[in-house]
N, C-alpha and C positions, 0 to 999 in steps of 0.2 A: 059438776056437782054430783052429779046420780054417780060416779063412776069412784068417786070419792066416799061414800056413801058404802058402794058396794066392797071397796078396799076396807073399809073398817069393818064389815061385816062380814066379810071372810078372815081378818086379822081376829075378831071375836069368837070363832067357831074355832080354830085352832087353840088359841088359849084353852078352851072348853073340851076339847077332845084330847089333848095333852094327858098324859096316864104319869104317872109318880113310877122315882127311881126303881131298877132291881131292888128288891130287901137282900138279898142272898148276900153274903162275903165270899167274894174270891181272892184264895192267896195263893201264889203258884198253879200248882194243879191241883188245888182244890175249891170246893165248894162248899160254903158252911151253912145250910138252913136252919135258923131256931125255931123255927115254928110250921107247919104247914107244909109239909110234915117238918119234925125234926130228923136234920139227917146231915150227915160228912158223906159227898162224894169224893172221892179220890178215881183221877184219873191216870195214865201210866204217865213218867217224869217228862215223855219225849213232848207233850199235847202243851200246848200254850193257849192259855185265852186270850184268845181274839177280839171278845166284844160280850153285850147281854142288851138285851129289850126286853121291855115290856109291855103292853097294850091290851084294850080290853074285847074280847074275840066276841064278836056277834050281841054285844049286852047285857053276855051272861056269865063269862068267866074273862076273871086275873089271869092274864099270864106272864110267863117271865121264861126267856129264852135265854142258855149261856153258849156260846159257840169255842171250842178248841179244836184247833188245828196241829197236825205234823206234819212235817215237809221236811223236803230232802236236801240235801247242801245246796240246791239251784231254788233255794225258795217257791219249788213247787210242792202244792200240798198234795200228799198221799195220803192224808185220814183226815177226817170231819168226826169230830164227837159232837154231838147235840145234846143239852140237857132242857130239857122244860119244866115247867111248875104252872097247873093250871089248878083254878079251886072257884067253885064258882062263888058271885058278887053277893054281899052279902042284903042284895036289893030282890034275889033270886028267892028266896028261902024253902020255897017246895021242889026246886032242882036239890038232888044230890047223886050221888056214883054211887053203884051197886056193886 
């Protein structure tokens, strides 16, 4: 019972700590933010996205990770691009960047 108990109460903190999709659009190599900031990265044709996260760092800021990679004809990678996008939660309100 108690172990069943502790299963749903771990299965309930996950749902809870769960963070909502990237917002950003990736198409090829690029990046498209409409808001926060507004901005088109463009990165060089050879980089492919990999992947993106997002998660809430320490309480106090969004953030949102895009990962592109180039690698050479043996699918090894020779370059890492990293983009992020942090801004902090709007539960913050006397945080801000200077």
């Amino acid at each position: 019972m108690f172990r069943q108990i502790g299963v749903a109460i771990v299965c309930c903190e996950l749902l809870v700590a769960q963070t909502s999709p990237p917002e950003r659009e990736v198409k090829g190599n690029v990046i498209r933010s409409a808001a926060n900031p507004k901005v088109r990265v463009q990165l060089p044709v050879t980089a492919h996205h990999v992947g993106a996260d997002r998660w809430v760092l320490y309480g106090t800021a969004d953030c949102e990770l895009h990962a592109f990679v180039e690698a050479d004809n043996r699918q090894k990678v020779r370059k890492l691009y990293w983009v992020q996008f942090e801004g902090y939660l709007p539960s913050r309100p006397a945080l801000q960047h200077t």
